[in-house]
C-alpha positions in Angstrom: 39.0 85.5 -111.4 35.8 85.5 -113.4 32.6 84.4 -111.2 31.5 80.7 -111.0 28.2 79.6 -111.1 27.3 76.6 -108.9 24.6 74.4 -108.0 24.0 74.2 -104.4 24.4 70.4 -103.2 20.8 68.8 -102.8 19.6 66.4 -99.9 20.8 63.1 -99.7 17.2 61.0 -99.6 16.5 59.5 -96.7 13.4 58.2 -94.1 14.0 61.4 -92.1 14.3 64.0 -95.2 10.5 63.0 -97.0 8.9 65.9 -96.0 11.8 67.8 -97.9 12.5 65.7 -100.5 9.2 63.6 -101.6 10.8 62.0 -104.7 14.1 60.2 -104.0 14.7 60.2 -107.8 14.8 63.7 -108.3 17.1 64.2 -105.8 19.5 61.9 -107.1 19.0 63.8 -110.6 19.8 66.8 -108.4 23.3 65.6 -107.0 24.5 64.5 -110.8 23.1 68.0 -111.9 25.4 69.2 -108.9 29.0 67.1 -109.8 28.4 68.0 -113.6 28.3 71.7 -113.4 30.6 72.1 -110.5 33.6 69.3 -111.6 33.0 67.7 -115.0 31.8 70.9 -117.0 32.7 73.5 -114.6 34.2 76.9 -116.5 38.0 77.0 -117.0 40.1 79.5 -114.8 40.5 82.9 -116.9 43.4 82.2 -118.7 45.9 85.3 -119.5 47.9 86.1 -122.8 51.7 86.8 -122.4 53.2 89.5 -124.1 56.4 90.1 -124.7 57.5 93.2 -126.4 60.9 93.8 -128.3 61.7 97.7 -128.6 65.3 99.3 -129.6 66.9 101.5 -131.8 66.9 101.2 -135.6 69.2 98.5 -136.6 69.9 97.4 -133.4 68.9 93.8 -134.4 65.4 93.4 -133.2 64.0 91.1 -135.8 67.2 88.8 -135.5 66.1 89.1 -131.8 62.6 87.7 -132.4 63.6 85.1 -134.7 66.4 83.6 -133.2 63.4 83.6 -130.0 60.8 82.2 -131.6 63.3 79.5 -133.1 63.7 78.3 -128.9 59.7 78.2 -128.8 60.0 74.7 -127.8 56.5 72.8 -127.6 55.1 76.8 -126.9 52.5 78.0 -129.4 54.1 81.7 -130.3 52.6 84.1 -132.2 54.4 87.8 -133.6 52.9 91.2 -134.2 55.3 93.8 -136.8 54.8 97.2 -135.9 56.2 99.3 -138.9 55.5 103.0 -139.3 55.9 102.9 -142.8 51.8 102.3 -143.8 52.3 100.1 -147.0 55.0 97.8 -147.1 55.9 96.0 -144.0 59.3 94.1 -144.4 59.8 93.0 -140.4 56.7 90.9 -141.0 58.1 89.4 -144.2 61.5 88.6 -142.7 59.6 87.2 -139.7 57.6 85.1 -141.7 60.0 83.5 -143.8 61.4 80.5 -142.9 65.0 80.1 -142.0 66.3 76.6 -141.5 70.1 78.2 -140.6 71.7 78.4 -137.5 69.8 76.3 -134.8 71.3 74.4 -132.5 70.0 71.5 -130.2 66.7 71.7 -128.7 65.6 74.7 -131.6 63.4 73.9 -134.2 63.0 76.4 -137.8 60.0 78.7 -136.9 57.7 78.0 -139.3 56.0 81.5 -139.6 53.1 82.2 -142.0 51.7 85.8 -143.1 48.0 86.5 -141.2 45.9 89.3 -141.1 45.7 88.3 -137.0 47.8 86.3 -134.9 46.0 84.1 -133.3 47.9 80.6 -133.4 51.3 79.3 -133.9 53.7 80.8 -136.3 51.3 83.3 -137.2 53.2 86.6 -138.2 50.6 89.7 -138.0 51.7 93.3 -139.4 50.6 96.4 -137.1 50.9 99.8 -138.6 50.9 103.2 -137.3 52.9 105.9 -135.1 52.7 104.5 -131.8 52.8 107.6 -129.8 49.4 109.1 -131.8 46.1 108.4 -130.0 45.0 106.4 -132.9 47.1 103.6 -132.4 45.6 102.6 -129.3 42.5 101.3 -131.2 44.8 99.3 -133.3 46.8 97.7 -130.7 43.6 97.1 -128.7 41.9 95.2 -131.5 45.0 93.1 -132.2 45.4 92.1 -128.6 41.6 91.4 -128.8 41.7 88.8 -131.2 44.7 87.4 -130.3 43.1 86.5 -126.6 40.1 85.2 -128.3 40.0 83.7 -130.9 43.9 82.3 -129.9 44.4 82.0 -126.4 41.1 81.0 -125.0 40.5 78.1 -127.6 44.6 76.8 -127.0 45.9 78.3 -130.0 48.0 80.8 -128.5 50.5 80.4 -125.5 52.2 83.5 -126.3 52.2 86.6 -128.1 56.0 88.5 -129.2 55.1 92.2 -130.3 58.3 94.0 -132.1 58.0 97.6 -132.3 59.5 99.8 -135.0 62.7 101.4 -134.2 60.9 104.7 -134.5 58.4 104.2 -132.0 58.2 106.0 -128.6 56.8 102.3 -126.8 55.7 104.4 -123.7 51.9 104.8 -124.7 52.1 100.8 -126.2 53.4 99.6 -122.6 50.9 101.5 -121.0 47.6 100.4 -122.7 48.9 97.0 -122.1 49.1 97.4 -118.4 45.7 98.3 -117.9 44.5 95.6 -115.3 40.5 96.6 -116.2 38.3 95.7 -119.0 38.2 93.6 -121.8 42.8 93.4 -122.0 42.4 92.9 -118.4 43.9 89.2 -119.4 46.5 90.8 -121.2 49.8 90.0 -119.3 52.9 92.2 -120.0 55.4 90.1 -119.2 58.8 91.5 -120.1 59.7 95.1 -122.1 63.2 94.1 -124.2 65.1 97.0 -125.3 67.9 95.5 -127.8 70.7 98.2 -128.2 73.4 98.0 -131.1 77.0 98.3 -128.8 78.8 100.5 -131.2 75.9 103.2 -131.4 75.9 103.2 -127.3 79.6 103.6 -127.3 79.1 106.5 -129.3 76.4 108.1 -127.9 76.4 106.9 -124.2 78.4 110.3 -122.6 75.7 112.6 -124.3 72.7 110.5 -123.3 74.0 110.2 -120.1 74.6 114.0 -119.5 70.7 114.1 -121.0 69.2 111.7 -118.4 70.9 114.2 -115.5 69.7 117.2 -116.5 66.0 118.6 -114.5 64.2 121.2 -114.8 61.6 122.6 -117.7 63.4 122.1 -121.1 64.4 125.2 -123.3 61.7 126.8 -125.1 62.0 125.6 -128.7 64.2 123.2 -128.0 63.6 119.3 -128.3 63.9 117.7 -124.7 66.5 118.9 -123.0 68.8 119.6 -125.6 69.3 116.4 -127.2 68.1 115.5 -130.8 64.7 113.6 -131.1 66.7 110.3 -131.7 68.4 110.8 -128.6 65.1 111.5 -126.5 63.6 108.3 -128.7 66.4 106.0 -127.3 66.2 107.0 -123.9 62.3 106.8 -124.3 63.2 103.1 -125.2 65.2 102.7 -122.1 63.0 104.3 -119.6 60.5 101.4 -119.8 62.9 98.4 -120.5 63.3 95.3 -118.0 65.8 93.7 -120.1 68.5 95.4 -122.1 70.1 93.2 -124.9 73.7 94.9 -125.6 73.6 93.4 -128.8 76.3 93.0 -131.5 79.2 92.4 -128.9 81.2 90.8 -131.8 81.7 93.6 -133.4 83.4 95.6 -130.6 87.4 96.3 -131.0 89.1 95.0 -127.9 85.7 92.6 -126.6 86.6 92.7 -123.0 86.9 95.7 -122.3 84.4 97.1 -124.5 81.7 95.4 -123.3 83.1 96.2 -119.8 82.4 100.0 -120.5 79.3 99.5 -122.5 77.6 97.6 -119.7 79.0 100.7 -117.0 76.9 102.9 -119.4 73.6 100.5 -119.4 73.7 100.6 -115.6 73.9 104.1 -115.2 71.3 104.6 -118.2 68.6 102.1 -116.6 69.1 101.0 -113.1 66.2 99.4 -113.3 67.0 96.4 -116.2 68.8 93.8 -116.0 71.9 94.2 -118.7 72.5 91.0 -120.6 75.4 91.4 -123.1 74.8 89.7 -126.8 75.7 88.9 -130.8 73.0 88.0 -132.9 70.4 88.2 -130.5 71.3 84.7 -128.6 70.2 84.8 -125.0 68.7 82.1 -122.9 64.6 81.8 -123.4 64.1 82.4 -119.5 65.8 85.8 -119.9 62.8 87.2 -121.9 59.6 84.8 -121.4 58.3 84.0 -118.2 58.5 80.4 -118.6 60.3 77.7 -116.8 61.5 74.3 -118.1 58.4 71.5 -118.0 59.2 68.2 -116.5 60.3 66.1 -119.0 59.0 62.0 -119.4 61.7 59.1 -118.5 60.7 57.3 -120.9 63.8 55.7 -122.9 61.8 55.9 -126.0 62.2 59.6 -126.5 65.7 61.3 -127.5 66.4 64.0 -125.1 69.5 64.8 -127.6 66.5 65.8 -130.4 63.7 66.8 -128.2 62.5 70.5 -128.3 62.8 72.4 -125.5 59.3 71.9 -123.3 58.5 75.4 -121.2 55.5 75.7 -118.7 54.1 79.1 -118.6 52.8 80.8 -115.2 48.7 80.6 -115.5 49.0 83.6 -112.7 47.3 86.9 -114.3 49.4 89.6 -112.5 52.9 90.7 -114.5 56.2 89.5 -113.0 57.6 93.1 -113.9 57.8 96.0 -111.5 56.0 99.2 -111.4 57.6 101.7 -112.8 56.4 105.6 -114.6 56.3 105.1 -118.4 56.9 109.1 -118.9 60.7 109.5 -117.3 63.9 110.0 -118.4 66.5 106.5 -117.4 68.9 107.5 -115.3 69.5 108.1 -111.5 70.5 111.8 -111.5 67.8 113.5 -112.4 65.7 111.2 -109.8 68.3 112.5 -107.1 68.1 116.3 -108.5 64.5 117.1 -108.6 62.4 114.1 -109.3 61.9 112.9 -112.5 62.2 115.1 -115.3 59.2 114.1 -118.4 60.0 113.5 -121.8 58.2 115.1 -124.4 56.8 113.6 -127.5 59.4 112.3 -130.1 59.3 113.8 -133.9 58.8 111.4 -136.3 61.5 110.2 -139.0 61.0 110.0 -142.6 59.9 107.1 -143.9 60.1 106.2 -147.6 58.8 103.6 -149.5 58.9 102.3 -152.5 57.2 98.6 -153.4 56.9 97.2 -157.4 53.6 96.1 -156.8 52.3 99.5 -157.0 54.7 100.9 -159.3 54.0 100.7 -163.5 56.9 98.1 -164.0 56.6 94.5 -162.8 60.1 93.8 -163.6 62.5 92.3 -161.4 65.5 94.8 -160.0 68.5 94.5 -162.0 71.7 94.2 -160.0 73.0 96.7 -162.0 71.2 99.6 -160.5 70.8 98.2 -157.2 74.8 98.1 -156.7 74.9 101.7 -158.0 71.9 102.5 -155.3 74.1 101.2 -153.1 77.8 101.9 -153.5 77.3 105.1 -155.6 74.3 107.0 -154.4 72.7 106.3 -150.9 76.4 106.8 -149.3 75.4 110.7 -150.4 72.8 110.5 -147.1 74.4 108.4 -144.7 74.8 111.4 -142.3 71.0 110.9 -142.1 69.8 107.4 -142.8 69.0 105.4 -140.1 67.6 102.2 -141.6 66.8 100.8 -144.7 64.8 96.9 -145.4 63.7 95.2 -148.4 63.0 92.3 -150.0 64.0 92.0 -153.8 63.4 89.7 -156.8 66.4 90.1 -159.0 66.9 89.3 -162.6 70.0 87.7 -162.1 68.6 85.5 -159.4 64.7 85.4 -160.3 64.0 82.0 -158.3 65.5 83.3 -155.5 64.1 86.1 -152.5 66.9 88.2 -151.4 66.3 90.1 -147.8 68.2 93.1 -148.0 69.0 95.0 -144.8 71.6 98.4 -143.7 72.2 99.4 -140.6 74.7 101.3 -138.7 76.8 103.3 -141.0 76.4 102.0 -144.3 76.3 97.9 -143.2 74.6 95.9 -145.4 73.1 92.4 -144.9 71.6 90.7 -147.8 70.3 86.8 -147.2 69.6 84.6 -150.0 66.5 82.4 -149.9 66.3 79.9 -152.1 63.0 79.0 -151.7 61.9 82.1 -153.6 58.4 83.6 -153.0 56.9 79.9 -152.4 54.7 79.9 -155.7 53.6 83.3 -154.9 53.9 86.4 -157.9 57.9 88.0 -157.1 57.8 91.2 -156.1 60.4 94.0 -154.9 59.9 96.6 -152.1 62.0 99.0 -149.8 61.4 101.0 -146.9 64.2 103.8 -145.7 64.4 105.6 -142.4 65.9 108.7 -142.4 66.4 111.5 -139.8 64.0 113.9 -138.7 64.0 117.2 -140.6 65.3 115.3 -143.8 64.1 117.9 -147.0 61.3 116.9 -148.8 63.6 117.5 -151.9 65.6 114.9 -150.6 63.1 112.4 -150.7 61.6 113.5 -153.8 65.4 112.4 -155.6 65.6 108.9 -153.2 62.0 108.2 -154.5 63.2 108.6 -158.0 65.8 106.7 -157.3 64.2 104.1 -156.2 62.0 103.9 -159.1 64.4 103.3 -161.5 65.7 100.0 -159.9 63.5 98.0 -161.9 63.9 99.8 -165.4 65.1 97.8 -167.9 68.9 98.4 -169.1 69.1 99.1 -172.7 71.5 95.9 -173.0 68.2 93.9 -172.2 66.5 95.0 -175.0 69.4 94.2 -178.0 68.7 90.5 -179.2 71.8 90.6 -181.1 73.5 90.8 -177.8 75.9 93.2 -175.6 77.2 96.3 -177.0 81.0 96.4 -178.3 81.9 99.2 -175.1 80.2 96.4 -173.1 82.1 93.6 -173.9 85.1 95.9 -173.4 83.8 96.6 -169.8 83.1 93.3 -169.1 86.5 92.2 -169.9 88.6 94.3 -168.1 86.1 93.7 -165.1 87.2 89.8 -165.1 90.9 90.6 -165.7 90.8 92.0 -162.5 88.8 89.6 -161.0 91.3 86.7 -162.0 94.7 88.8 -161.1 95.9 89.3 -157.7 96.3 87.0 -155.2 93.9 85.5 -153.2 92.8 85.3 -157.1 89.1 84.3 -158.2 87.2 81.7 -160.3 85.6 83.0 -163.0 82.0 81.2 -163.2 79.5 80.4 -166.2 76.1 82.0 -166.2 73.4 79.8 -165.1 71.1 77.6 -167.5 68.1 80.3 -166.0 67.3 82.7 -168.4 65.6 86.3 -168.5 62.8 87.4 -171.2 63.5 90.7 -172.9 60.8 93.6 -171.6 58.1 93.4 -174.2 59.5 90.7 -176.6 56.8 88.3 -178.3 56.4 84.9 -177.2 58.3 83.5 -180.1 61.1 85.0 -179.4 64.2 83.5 -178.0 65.2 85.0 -174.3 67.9 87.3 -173.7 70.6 86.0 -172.0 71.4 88.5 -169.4 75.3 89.2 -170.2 76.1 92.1 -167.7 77.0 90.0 -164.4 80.1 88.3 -163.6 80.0 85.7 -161.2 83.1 83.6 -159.5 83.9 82.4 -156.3 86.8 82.2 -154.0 87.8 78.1 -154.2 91.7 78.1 -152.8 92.5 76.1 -155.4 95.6 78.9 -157.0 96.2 79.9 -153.4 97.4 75.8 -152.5 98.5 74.8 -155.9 95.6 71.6 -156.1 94.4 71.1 -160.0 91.1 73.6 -161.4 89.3 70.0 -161.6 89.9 68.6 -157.9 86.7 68.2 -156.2 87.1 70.2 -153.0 83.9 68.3 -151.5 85.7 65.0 -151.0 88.2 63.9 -149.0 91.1 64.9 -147.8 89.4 68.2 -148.0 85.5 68.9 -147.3 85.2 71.9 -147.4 82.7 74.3 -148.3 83.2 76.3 -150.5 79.6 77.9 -150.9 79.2 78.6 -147.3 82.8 80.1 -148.0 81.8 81.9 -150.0 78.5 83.4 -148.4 80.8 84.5 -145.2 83.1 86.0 -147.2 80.1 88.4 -148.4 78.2 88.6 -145.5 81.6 89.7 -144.2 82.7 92.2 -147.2 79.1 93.7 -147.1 79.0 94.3 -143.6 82.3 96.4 -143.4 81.4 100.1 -143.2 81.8 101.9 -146.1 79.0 100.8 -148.3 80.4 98.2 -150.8 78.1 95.8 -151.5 79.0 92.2 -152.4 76.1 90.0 -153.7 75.2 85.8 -153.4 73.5 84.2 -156.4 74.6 80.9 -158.0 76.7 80.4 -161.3 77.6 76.9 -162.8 81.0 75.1 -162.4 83.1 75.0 -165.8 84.1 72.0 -165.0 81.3 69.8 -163.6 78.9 71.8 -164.9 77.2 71.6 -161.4 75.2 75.2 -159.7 77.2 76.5 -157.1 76.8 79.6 -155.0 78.6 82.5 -156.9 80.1 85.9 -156.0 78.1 88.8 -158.3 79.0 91.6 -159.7 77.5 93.6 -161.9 79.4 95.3 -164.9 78.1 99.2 -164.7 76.5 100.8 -168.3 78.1 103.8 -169.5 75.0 105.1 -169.0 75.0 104.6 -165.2 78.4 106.1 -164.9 77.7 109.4 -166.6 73.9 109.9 -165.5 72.8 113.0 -163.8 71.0 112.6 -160.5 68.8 115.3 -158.4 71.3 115.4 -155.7 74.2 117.7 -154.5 76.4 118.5 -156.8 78.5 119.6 -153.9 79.2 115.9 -153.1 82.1 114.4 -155.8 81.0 111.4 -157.8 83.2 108.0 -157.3 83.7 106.8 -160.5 82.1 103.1 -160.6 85.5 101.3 -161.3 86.8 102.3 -158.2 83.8 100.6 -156.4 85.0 97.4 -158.2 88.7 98.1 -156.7 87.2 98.7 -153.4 85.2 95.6 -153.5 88.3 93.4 -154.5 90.5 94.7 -152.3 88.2 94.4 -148.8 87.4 90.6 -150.3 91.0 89.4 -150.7 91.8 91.4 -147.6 89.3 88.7 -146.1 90.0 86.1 -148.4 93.4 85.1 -146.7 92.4 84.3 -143.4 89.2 82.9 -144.6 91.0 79.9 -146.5 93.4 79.2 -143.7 90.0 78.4 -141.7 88.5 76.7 -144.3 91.5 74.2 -145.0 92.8 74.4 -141.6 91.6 70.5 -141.4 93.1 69.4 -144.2 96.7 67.6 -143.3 99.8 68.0 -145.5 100.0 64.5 -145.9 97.7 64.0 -149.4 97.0 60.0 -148.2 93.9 61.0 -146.7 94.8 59.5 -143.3 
């Protein structure tokens, strides 16, 4: 603890004490001198500032993680740092700070996070660039933790600070500058070290990374570690300085039980020293990763315990609850048994590419057009090296919306809708892609260019007199076979919102965009009930937008890479905006255009992709509407 000053206690006046104390006044001035400094005004303990850090593989679902975390705050005052490698654009801070009101149960409350160029109070979302094994990066953690302790923690702004790391950071030189217990971070408790892990990677991996952590002696010469790839040496670099591993994504295991019964095996003889805690979505218990316990609570019948927030007390102690361990080792008990601990050496970097509208010539919106070819057509060329891939996009066929784009895994794509838009902010686009070590710089030169070209205009925007003839043709057959097969579709209208044509005068009329089909999956065809029966009201309530979101949050995620978009549309029949299914209807122009890539690779002719897409969402579609009417009785009385 920091030094106190204090006032010794003076000399109570009296007949005996004059020769000490001459003016019985002064002395009494002297004893309220003594209680003020010492008791009413006396310095504060040294406070300290938590940290928790999140680290884990790319994709592994760290930022769901943190969320879902900071969305069980409670009455705690949280704060996040984003660590990105990529230097211009980063998207974990964006998803962090944007709200999301989904998903909470009792006693969690949305986290309200706002962009800051520090975190220093609550719901303060900070971004922190860099490599985090170069020696630079010290300075920039340093100063960040600075200013978080004071300017938020020592004037009660800050309980707690939640630091993500990118999932291509070696966290061993960030956990050790943060356990410094000198100097100006002195204050600067590391709490917990997370390591979230993605169950289907470690089930693929585990045998090799175990055989990894055995091995002892001086690696090969040349080699990188001991004979594992630098993503292999990164994850175990990850696990070597974890408390808590996360086995994350548990729903998506074949057989649960005994999956998770062999993935956790592998996590205990990967990192004795954690504590293994098995997991989908990133929902664990706040305990588990803060070091807080629950406060007590008032009787009082006034309050409703069923709505109350959480209320956590946090341990004022300055020493770490975690155990001592070497950041620079390989997990794993063999080697430890072999030969003593065998070091890692430093990870290579992936390849990080970025692309961002805001710096680009065009300030046009991404057309879904060229983003579903991106997708489906072209990046499936590099899955054998792409390790992650974020964004956040304005779209043309959704421009009041902010869509969070996200693939992980092989070729799963997330993609949330947020209504809210870019709260009265200008709409922009950006992505960031990982890919492995080693990837050619020719390589990146043709994603860059791909990239570019999401937000060039399609000729079809540009004709006032409307779609072409070979168009309307495409776009026809494309909602034939929407509307056939069974579970069939509802074809949808096209919004009342409306696109200006690139570099048409004021006067003009707007373009309506007329490349998109949008529909939905309602049931109605399926159960025989009439195209006008409002599904909302009884007998039936039932949702059909958030239907229809799982049903492309489900077709999306499916590997393979086919993408199936969430925008809105407007009912036929009531004329109300619903959520809507999209699909864009492909140029001749995109079919037939020549890209910088191998021409080894054969090209999937973009019809196909619509097939594909059909077929995975009526394979879904089935089971789907037997959840979503299982409610509804066969009596139609309503009772």
């Amino acid at each position: 603890k920091a030094p106190q000053t204090t006032i010794s206690p003076p000399m109570f006046p009296s007949p005996a004490m004059d020769n000490f104390c001459p003016d019985p006044e002064l002395a009494q001035l002297n004893l309220s001198a003594y209680h003020e400094a010492n008791f009413i005004f006396a310095p504060k303990d040294p406070r300290p500032l938590p940290v928790l850090v999140v680290t884990g593989f790319l994709g592994s679902g760290k930022t769901t993680l943190v969320k879902r975390l900071l969305s069980k705050r409670g009455n705690l005052k949280v704060a996040a740092l984003a660590h990105d490698l990529a230097s211009g654009l980063n998207v974990d801070a964006e998803y962090l700070a944007e709200p999301d009101a989904q998903g909470f149960g009792k006693g969690e409350r949305a986290f309200s996070g706002k962009r800051a160029d520090a975190a220093v109070s609550d719901g303060d979302v900070a971004a922190l660039s860099g490599c985090a094994c170069c020696p630079g990066f010290d300075g920039s953690l340093s100063d960040a933790l600075r200013v978080a302790l004071k300017n938020g923690a020592d004037v009660g702004l800050l309980d707690y600070l939640v630091l993500e790391t990118s999932g291509s950071a070696d966290p061993r030189r960030l956990v050790a500058a943060m356990e410094v217990r000198f100097g100006p971070l002195a204050r600067v408790r590391l709490d917990r070290v997370v390591a979230v892990v993605d169950s289907e990677q470690l089930l693929l991996h585990a045998e090799r990374w175990l055989s990894l952590a055995a091995r002892s002696g001086a690696p090969a010469a040349g080699s990188v570690g001991f004979g594992g790839s630098p993503e292999d040496m990164l994850q175990l670099a990850q696990l070597a300085v974890a408390d808590v591993v996360l086995l994350n994504k548990a729903d998506l295991l074949p057989n649960n039980a005994e999956a998770r019964l062999v993935a956790e095996s592998y996590l205990q003889q990967l990192c004795p020293q954690a504590k293994i805690l098995t997991c989908s979505y990133g929902d664990v218990p706040l305990p588990e990763l803060l070091d807080v316990a629950p406060a007590q609570v008032s009787d009082s019948p006034a309050i409703s315990h069923e709505q109350a927030p959480a209320c956590w007390e946090i341990s004022p102690s300055l020493d770490s609850i975690r155990s001592g361990r070497a950041t620079d080792v390989l997990p794993g008990t063999a080697a430890a048994v072999a030969s003593g601990p065998v070091p890692l050496q430093p990870v290579q970097h992936h390849v990080v590419v970025e692309w961002s509208s805001q710096s680009s010539s065009s300030s046009q919106p991404v057309g879904l057009a060229r983003l579903q070819h991106f997708l489906c057509r072209l990046l499936p060329r590099w899955r054998k090296v792409l390790r992650r891939g974020k964004g956040v996009l304005w779209m043309a066929e959704d421009p009041s919306a902010r869509w969070e784009w996200e693939v992980s895994g092989r070729l799963r794509y997330t993609c949330r809708r947020s209504a809210a838009g870019f709260g009265g902010a200008q709409p922009w686009s950006g992505l960031v892609l990982i890919f492995a070590a080693g990837f050619p710089e020719s390589e990146v030169a043709a994603v860059r260019e791909c990239l570019s070209s999401l937000n060039e205009p399609h000729s079809s925007w540009l004709q006032a007199s409307g779609p072409s003839a070979d168009m309307v043709r495409r776009y026809s057959e494309a909602a034939a076979q929407i509307v056939a097969g069974s579970p069939s579709f509802e074809l949808l209208e096209a919004p009342p919102c409306r696109i200006r044509a690139p570099g048409a005068e004021s006067t003009e009329e707007d373009v309506q965009f007329q490349q998109t089909l949008r529909f939905r999956l309602t049931g109605r065809a399926h159960f025989g009930l009439s195209p006008a029966l409002d599904l909302s009201e009884p007998p039936y309530r039932v949702d059909v937008d958030a239907m229809n979101s799982e049903l492309a949050r489900i077709v999306s995620a499916a590997q393979g890479g086919v993408f199936l978009a969430v925008g809105q549309g407007r009912c036929p029949e009531s004329g109300q905006t619903v959520s809507a299914l999209l699909w864009a209807v492909p140029e001749a122009s995109d079919c037939d255009a020549d890209l910088p890539l191998d021409d080894s690779v054969p090209r999937v002719p973009e019809i196909s992709l619509l097939e594909a897409m059909l077929a995975a969402a009526r394979n879904e579609a089935t089971p789907l509407l037997q959840r979503y009417f299982g409610h509804v009785t066969s009596c139609m009385c309503g009772q």
